[in-house]
N, C-alpha and C positions, 0 to 999 in steps of 0.2 A: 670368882672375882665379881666385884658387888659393881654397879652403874656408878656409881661414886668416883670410882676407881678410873674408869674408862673416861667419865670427863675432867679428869685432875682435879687432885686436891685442891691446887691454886687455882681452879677454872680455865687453865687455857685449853688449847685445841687440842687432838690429836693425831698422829701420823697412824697409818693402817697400812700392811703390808699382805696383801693379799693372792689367791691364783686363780685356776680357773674351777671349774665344776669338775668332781671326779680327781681332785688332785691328787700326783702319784706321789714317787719320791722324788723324782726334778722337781717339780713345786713345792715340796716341803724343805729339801734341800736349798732353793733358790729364792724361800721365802728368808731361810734364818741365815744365810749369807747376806741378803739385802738387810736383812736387821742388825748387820755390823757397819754398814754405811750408813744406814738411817738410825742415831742413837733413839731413844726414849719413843722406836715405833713399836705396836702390836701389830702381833699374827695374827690372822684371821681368814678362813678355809670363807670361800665365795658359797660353798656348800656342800653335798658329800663328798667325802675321800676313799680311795679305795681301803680293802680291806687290810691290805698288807701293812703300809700307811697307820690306818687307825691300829692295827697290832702293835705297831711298834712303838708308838704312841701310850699304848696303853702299859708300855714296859720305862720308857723313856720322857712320860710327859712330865715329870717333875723339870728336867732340864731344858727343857723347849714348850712350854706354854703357849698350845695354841685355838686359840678361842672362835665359837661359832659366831655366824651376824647377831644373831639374836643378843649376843652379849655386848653388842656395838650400838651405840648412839651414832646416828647419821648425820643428825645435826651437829654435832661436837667434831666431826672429821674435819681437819684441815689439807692433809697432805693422802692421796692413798696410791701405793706403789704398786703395781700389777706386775707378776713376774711370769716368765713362761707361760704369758697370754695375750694374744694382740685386739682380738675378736670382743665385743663388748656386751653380746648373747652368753658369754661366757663367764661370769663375773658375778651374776645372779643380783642379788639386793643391791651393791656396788654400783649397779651400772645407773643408778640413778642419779649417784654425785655427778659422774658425768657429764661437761659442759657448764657447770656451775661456775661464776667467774670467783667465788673466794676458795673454791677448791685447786690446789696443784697436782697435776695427775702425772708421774714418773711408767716408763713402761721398759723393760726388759724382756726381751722374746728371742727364739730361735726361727721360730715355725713363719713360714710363706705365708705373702699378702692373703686379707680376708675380706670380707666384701663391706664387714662394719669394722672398721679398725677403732681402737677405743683413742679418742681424741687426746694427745697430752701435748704439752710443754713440755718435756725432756723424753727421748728412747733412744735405745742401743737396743737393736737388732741387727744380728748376724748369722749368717749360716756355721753354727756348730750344731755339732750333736745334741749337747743337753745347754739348757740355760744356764746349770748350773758351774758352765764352764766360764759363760762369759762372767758371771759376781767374782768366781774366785780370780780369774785375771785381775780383776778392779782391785779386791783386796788385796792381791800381791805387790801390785804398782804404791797402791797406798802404804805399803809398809803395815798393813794391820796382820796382827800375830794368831793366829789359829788355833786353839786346843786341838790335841788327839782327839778328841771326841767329833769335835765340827770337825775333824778333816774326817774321819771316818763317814757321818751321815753325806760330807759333800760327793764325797766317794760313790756313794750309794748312787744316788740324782746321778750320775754322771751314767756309771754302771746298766741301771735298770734303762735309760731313754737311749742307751746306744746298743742295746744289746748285748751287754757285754764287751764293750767298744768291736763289736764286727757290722754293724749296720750301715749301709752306703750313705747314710749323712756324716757319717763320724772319720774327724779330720783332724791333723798335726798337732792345733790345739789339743784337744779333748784329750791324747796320748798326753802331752806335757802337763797338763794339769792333774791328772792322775798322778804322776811321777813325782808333781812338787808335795801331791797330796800326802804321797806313801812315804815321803821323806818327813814329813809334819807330824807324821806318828798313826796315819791310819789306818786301820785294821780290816785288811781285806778278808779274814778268814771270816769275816761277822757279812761278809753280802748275800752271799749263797743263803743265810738264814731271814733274809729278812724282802729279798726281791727275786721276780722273778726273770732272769733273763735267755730262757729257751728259743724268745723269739728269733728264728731266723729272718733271713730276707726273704723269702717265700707268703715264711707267716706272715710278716710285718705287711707285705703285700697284700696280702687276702683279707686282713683288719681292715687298711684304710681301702679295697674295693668295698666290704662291707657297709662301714662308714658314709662311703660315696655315694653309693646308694638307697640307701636307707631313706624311707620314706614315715613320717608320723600321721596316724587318724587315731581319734577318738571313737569309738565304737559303742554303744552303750555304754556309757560312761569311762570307759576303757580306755588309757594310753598305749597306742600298740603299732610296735615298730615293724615294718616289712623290709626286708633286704634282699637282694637277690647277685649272683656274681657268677664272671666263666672263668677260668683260670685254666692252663696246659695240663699240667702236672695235678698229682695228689698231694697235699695237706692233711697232717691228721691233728689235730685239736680243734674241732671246725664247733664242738660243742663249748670249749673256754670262747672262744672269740663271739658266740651267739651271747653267752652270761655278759660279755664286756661291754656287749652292743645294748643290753638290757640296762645293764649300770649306767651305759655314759647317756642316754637319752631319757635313763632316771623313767623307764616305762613298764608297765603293768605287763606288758607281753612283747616279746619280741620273737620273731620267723623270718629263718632263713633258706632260702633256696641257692643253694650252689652246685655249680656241673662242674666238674671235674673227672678229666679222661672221659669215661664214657658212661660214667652214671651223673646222676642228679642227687646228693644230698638236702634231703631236710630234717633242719633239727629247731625244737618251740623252745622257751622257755616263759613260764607264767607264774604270776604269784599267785600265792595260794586264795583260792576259793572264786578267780578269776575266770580261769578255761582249763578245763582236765584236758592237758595234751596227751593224756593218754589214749583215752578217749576220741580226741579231734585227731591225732594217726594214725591212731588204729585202722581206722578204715582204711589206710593206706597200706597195710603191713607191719606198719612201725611197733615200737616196742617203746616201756619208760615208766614214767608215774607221772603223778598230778601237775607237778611242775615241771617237770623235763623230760622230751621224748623227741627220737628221733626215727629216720627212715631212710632206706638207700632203694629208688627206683632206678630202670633201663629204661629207655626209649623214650624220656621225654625230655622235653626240653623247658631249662628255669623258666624263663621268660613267658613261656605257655602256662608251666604249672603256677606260679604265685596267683595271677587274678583268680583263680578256680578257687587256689585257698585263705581269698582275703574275703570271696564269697562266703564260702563257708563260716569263718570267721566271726561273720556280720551276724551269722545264724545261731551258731552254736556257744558265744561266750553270752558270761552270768550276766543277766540287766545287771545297773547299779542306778545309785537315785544320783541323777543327773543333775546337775546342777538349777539348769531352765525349769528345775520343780522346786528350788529352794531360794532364787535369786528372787529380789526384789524387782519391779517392772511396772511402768518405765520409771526412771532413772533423774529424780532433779538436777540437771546438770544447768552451767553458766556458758555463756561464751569470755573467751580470753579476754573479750576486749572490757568486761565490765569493769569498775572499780571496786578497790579494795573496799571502800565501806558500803557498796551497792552489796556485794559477795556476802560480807557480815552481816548484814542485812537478812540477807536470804540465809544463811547458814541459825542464826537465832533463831527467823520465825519459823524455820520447819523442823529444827534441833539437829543438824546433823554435825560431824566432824569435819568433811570433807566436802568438798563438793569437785564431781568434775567435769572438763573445760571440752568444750564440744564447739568443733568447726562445720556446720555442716552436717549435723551427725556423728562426725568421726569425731572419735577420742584423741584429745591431741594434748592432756596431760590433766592434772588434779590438784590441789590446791586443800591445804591441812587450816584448820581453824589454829594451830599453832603456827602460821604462817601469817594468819591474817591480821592473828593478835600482836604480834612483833611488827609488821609494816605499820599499826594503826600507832604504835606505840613508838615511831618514829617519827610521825608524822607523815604518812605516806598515805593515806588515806584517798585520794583522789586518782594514784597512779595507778594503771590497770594491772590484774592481776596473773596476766604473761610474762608479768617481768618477775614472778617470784614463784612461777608453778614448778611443779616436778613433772619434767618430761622422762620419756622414756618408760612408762609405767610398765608392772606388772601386769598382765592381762590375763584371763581366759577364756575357753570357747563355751557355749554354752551347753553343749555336748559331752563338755568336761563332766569325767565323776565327781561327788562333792568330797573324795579320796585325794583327787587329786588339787583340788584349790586348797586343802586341809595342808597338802605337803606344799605348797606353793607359798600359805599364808606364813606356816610357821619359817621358812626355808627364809623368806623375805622380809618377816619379822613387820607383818602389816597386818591393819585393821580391817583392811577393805579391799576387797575384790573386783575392781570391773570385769563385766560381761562382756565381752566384744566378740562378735560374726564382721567378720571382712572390712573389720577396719570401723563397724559401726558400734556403737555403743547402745546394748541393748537390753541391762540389767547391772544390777550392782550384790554380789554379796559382801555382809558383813558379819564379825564376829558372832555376833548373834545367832543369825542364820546357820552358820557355821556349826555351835554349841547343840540346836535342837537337830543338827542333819548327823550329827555324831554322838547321839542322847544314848542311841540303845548300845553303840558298841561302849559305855559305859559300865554296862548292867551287868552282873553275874545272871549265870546261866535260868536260874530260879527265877531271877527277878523280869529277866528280859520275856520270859514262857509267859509273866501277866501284863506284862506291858504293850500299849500297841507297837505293832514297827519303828511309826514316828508320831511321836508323840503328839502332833498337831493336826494329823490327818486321823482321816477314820470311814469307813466306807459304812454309809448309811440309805443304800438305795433300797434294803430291805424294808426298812422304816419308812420310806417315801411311799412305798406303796402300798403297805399296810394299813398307815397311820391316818392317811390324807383321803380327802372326800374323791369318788369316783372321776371327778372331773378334772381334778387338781393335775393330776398326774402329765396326762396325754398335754395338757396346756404348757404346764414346764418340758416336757420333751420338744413340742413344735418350737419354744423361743429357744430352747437350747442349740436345736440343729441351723434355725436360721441365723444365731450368732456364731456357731461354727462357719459357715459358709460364708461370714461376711469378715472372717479371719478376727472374731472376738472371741473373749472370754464371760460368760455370764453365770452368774451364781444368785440364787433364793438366799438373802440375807437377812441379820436380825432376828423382830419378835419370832418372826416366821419361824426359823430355825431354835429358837428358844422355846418357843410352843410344843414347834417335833419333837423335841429333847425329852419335854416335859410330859409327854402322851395328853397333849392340853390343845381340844379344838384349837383351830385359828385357820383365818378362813382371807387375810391382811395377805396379800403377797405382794411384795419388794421386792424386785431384783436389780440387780447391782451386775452391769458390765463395762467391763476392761475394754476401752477403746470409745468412740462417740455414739454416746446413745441417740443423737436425732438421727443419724440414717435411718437405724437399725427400727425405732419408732413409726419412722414414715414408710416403712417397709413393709408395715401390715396395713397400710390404705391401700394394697393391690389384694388385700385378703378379705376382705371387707369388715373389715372392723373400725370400729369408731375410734381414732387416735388424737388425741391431745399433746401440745409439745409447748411445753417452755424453754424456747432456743437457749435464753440466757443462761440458765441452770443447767441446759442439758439433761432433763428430763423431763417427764411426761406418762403417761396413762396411755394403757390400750384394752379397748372393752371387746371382749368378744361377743359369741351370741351365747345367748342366754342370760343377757348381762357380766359376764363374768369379766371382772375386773382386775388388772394389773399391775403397780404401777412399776416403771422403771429409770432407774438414773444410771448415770458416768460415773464410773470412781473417780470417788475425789477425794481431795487431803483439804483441809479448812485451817486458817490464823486468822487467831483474834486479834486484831491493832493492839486493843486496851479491853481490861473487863466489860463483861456485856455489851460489847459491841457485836453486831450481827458479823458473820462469820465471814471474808473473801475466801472463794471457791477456787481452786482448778483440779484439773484432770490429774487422775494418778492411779497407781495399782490399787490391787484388791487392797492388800497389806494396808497402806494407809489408810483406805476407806474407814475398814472396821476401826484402826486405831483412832478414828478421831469421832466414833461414837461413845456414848457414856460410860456403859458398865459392858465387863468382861462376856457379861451372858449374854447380852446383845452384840457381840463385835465378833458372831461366828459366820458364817456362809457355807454352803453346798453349793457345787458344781453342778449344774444341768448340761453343761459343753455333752455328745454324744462318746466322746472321749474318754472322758471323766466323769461318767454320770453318776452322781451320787454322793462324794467324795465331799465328807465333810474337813471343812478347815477352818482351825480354832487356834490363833498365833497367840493368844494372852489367856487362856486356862480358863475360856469360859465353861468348858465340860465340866473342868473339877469346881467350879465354883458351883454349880448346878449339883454337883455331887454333897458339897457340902452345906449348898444352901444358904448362900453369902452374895452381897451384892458387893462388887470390888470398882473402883475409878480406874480407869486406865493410864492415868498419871496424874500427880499433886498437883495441877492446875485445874484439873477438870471445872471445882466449881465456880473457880477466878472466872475462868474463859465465857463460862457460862449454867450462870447460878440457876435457871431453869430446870439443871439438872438435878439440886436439890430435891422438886417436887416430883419428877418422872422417878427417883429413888424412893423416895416414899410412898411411891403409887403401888411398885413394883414392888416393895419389899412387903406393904400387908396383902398387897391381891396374892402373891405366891407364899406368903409363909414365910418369907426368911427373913433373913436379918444384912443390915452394913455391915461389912467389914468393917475391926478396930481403927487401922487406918482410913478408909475411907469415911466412917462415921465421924473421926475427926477433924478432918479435913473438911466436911458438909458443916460440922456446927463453927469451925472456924469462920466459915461463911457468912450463916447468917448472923453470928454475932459482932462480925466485920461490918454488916450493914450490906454487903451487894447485891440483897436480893431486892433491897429498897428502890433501886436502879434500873430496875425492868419496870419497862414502861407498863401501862395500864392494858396497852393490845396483849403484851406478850403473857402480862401475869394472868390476866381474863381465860388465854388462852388453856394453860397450866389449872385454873381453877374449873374449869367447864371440864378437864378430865378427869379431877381428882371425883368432882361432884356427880360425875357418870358412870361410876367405880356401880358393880351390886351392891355393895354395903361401902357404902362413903364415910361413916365414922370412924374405923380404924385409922386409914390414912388423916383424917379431921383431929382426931383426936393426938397421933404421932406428932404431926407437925407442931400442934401445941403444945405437947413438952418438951420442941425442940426450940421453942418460944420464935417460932416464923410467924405465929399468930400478930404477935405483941409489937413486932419488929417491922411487918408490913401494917400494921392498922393498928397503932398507937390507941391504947384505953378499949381493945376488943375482949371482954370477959368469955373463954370458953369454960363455962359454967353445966352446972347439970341440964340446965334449959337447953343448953345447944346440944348438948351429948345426946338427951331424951329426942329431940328431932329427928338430929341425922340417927340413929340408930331405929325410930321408925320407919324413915325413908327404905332403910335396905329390906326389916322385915317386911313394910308393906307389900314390897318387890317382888318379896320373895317368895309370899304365900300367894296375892294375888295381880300376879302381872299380866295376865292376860285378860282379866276383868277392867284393868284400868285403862284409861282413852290414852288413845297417841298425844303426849305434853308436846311435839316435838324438839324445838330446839330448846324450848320455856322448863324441860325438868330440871336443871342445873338451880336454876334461880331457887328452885322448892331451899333447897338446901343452903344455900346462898344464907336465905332468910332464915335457914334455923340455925345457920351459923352465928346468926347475930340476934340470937333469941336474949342471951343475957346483957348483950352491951350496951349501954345507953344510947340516949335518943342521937348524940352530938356523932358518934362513929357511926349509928344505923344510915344516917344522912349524907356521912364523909365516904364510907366502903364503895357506894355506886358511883360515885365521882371519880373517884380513884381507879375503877376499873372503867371506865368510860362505856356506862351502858345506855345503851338507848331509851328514847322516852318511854318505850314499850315497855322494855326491862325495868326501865326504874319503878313503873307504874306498878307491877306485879310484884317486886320487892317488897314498896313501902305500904301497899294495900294488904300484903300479911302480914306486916310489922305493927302497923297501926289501924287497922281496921278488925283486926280478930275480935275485938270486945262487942263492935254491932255484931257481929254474925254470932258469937256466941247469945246475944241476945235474944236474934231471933229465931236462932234454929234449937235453942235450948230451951228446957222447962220438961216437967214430968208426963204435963199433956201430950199424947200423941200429935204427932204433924202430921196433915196431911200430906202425899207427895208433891199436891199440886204447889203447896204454898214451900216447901223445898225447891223447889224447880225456880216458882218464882222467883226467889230470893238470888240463886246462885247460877241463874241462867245466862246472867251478865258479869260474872266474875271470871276470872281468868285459869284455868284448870291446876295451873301451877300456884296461883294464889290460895285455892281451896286443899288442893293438897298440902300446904303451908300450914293453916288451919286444921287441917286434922292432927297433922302429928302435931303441931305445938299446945293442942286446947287438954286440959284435966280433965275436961266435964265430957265424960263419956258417951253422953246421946246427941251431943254434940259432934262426936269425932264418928258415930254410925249413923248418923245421917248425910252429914259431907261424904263420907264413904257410902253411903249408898245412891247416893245423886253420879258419885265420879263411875263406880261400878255398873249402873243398871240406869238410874231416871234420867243420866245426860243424854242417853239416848234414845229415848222413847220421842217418836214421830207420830202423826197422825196418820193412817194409810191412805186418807185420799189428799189428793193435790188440788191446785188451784185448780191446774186442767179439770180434775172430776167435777168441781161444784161449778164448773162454766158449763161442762158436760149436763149436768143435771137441772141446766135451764137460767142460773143465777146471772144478771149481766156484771161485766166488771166495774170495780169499784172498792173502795179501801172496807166496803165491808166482807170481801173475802178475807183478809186476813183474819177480822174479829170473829169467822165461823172459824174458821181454823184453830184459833185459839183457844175457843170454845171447846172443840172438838179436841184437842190437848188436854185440855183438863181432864175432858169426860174419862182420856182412855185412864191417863195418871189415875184416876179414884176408882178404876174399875168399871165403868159405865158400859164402855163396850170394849169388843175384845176384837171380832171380826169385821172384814169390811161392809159385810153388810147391815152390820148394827150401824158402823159411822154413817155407812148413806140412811137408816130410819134414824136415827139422832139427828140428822140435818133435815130431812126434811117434817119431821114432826116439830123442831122447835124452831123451822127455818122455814116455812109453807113460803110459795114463791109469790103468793099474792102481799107476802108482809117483806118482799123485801127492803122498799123503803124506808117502815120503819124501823126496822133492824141494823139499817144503816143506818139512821138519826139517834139511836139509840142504846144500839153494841150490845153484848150479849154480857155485860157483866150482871144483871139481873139473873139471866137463866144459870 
């Protein structure tokens, strides 16, 4: 049956006739009797049905159509009828309409007061046997007419909840409704095949002690039920009543201990690959297989043995992956009291569907983006969003298997999962989570042998310590263990982990923890190290000794108001952190927790993007939010060799040809160019951007011509054959390149580009002194004649390092570009070995004619003159005699 269907053709509402979890034949019986007083309702099971039930179902559903939640619209329910169920735990997806004021809730029951009675406007409850005795009273008074067939299955519901009408609830009624039944045409010779009624009163006793007390834990991920009971007499089916106990609590394991007469009965039941209760009784004596195994001990007693074997228990069943390993954390939640357009609000900028409603911490209901969008669509926008949430939610522990929120999602026919421990909300999964926590039991046998476990983890503590320098290691162990102890989570995030991937130095550590990083900062000034904290951001830097350097932040989630707007920050899980970094291969993390040590986690396929060698956006705003990441893609995509991804490459050129990259200010684009410009080889990246026309787009009339290409493409080889000959540029090497970037573009952009990036007078000056100045300097450092070095030195001893490196890669004239290069390599650094001190030492008094021997004494070494110190002191004092110092200072030593 299609959704279509379920909210009428004509769109109106509809009526739902439902029972409890576990429905037998009373409730299937008591459902399609109610479906004769409720015309135009559906049937619909709260959740499993027993097996008998669905047998017969599977022989008989053409005539009695009845349909799972999942095939129900919750919003479309107008009216929903509960039958043979008073209890609102019991009801499963159902119990949500619950208290809704356009919902009518009808209730029909037998069974004794319950502690959550489900709230209606209409019930009949009475003490008969089966419920299915009080609909058919209804329909007899009504005059409505019964097929042999309905009086047959009424028959049954009456049959199976009374024992066979011998069970001490069943009364004068339940006999006469039988009787009107068998008179209606129904066919008793069909019960026996289709229910089971053996149960005696004895039995029926020993169920509901079971029942009573039966206890639920989650155990590694594990639903599992404990029961224990004393009863006089023996009982034999104690192993059916253990299965039933397993069915109705819908649990992965259930144990029973019961004493009767003088022994102790135990019997397990577990699903498979759960707990080998052969195994976990054996030790007992017991006897069975993987699922079912039981044991008859003397001398002890229930009540002693269960804790022993819930111990055990705790030991011997299968981990599974718990939920608290796949739940998102913490949890954007709202309080009730916001408004509805405050709520929509926050639901946009952080993209989610739901958001939920926190009093206090405690969960106290959830609130659907299709709720929001109908209140706004009323004009309700202002009223707070208590008045329209779903209370009573689905919850789970976070202890839970991700097995069992799997059976809870689909059972309840929901997107989302809260986390709750004691009433607080402490996580959320979502479908998603969901998908990648049930990847592998996808996989055929073959397939799963190459696949990791799960697909987004992967243990890489091997690699941490192969890969990473001596020191790295023990450093990320001491922050791991001290965010363990302050009940955090911390993980080595980003390049760092893109680098390890890559067997690619990197030496950049970022970590990234879950919870407030200023304590956890200020926590290493009792260790002594040097700590820096920026409260507002929540992060900070911590140096240890040997300089060894760290930095660390809060996860956070970021929204952008409007494009290129700097990002508003707060606190959030790992999970969002990385999602609101750029590319896939930067959005991984490893765990250092002592715990988890090693454990890498990759939620968006940065591994296989790494495998394939592709840069990917983490979603089609990326470069709306912020076009910056344009150039970090381009950076990244020629330093490692890959390439954009189709989509992401068009999503970036949509950008610039949008114009948003025009829109970053002159700090942030300077920012973006000083690292593309710091690159080893800065042409690649120089030359990408300009056929992705970012050139043209940011600096209107910039020609990247051969002139510029010929630059920057000497920058890198210069680098790269002699980098350790050439002097510290420091911050000044960017500018080299700057200016060979604007080798072919006229004078009017060479003049507009520094403006634009708001450089300093310093900067500007080194700019335009390579742009427009290389013609002297080719004048004077060029020609066939040999130069001296002195007159080199001269010329370029006043020029800025970054200006002269400018000049060599952009001049043709070849003894031009090897003497710039041999001044940057070798003559910028030639000193005189003696100082001021020495020629005050050697008798001279002071006076501005020290510096003109000094300078003298420069030249001499530059041409060769002298080599040792004790040539500089006979150079000085043979062309410096102390009796001529006078005129040597009236006179300066440009003569000698």
């Amino acid at each position: 049956m299609d959704r279509s269907f379920l909210r009428r053709s004509d769109g109106t509402l509809m009526k739902v006739i439902t029972s409890h979890i576990g429905s037998d034949f009373d409730s299937l019986s008591s459902m399609v009797a109610a479906s004769r007083l409720y015309e135009d309702a559906v049937l619909c099971f709260a959740g499993s049905a027993t097996r008998n039930v669905r047998e017969f179902l599977k022989r008989f559903g053409l005539r009695w159509q009845v349909l799972t939640p999942r095939k129900i619209d919750l919003d479309a329910v107008s009216m929903l009828v509960c039958v043979d169920v008073r209890a609102a735990s019991r009801i499963g997806p159902f119990a949500s309409l619950l208290g809704k004021k356009n919902i009518d809730v009808h209730v029909y029951d037998h069974h004794p007061p319950v502690l959550d009675p489900i709230p209606a406007s209409f019930s009949l409850i009475d003490s008969v046997g089966a419920t299915t005795t009080l609909l058919v009273e209804l329909l007899r008074e009504k005059g409505i007419s019964l097929s042999p067939q309905e009086a047959t299955l009424f028959a049954m519901g009456i049959y199976e909840d009374t024992g066979a009408l011998t069970f001490g609830a069943t009364c004068r009624r339940d006999y006469e409704i039988v009787a009107y039944l068998r008179e209606l045409g129904a066919d008793m010779t069909m019960i026996p095949s289709h229910i089971e009624i053996a149960l005696n009163a004895e039995e029926r006793g020993l169920l509901d002690a079971l029942v009573e007390s039966a206890r639920e834990r989650y155990i590694r991920g594990a639903k599992v039920v404990f029961a224990d009971a004393r009863i006089g007499g023996y009982v034999d089916g104690l192993s059916l009543f253990v299965h039933r106990l397993r069915d109705y609590y819908d649990a992965d394991v259930a144990l029973a201990v019961v004493g009767m007469e003088q022994r102790t009965y135990v019997v397990g039941r577990s699903r498979e690959g759960v707990l080998d209760m052969a195994a976990f009784l054996g030790t007992l004596g017991g006897g069975g297989h993987a699922q079912a195994a039981s044991v008859t001990l003397t001398a002890v007693k229930p009540e002693d043995l269960l804790p022993e074997l819930e111990r055990r228990v705790e030991e011997c069943i299968e981990p599974s992956l718990l939920l608290r390993d796949v739940m998102s954390s913490p949890v954007m939640a709202v309080s009730p009291g916001v408004s509805v357009d405050d709520a929509y609000r926050v639901m946009i900028r952080y993209g989610h569907a739901a958001l939920p409603l926190v009093e206090e911490h405690v969960l106290v209901g959830i609130i659907t983006r299709k709720d929001l969008d109908k209140a706004r669509l009323h004009g309700l926008g202002s009223v707070a969003v208590r008045e329209f949430m779903t209370e009573g939610i689905v919850t789970v522990s976070p202890e839970a298997s991700v097995e069992e929120a799997h059976r809870k999602m689909v059972l309840h026919n929901i997107g989302r999962l809260p986390v709750v421990r004691k009433g607080e909300l402490v996580g959320i999964v979502t479908r998603t989570d969901m998908l990648r926590a049930l990847y592998p039991v996808s996989l055929g046998r073959r397939e799963h042998a190459r696949e990791e476990e799960r697909p987004w983890q992967e243990d890489v503590s091997d690699l941490l310590e192969r890969r990473l320098p001596g020191w790295v290691v023990p450093i990320l162990r001491k922050l791991g263990r001290r965010a363990g102890k302050m009940g955090m989570r911390a993980y080595v995030a980003g390049g760092f982990v893109r680098d390890l991937l890559l067997h690619r130095p990197t030496l950049d550590i970022d970590v990234v923890v879950e919870g407030d990083a200023v304590p956890f900062l200020q926590s290493w000034r009792n260790d002594g190290c040097r700590v820096a904290v920026h409260a507002r951001f929540r992060t900070g830097t911590i140096v240890f000794p040997e300089n060894r350097r760290v930095d660390v932040a809060t996860a956070r989630r970021e929204f952008y108001e409007y494009p290129v707007a700097q990002p508003r920050v707060s606190s959030d899980s790992l999970k969002h952190d990385l999602y609101r970094r750029d590319y896939a291969v930067n959005a991984m993390a490893v765990s250092i927790n002592e715990d988890d040590w090693g454990t890498l986690l990759d939620y968006f396929g940065g591994r296989r993007d790494l495998q394939r060698k592709i840069l990917r956006v983490l979603h089609n705003l990326s470069f709306v939010e912020d076009p910056t990441r344009v150039f970090r893609g381009i950076r990244l995509e020629q330093r490692l060799r890959f390439r954009l991804e189709e989509n992401s490459l068009r999503l970036l050129q949509n950008c610039v040809k949008g114009g948003l990259i025009t829109l970053l200010s002159g700090v942030r684009l300077r920012t973006e160019l000083e690292e593309i410009f710091r690159e080893e080889y800065p042409y690649p990246a120089a030359r990408r951007l300009g056929e992705l026309g970012v050139w043209e787009m940011l600096f209107p009339g910039l020609l990247f011509g051969t002139g510029a290409a010929r630059c920057l493409r000497r920058i890198g080889a210069l680098f790269h054959r002699i980098r350790r000959d050439l002097p510290d540029f420091g911050n000044d090497l960017w500018l080299a390149s700057l200016a060979g970037l604007l080798e072919d573009s006229p004078e009017k952009v060479r003049r507009a580009v520094p403006d634009r990036l708001h450089l300093a007078p310093r900067e500007r000056m080194i700019v335009e002194r390579a742009l427009f100045e290389r013609g002297a300097a080719e004048h004077e450092l060029g020609g066939r004649a040999e130069k001296p070095p002195s007159e080199i030195v001269a010329f370029l001893r006043d020029v800025p390092n970054a200006t002269a490196l400018s000049w060599a890669v952009a001049t043709e004239r070849w003894r031009v570009r090897r003497r710039i290069l041999l001044y940057l390599t070798r003559l910028c650094r030639v000193r005189p070995m003696l100082t001021g001190r020495d020629l005050l030492d050697l008798g001279h008094r002071s006076g501005p004619h020290i510096g003109d021997i000094l300078e003298g004494l420069l030249r001499a070494r530059l041409e060769g003159d002298v080599e040792t110190r004790e040539e500089e002191i006979r150079w000085v004092l043979t062309r410096y005699p102390l009796g001529q110092v006078e005129r040597v200072s009236r006179q300066g030593i440009s003569r000698h």
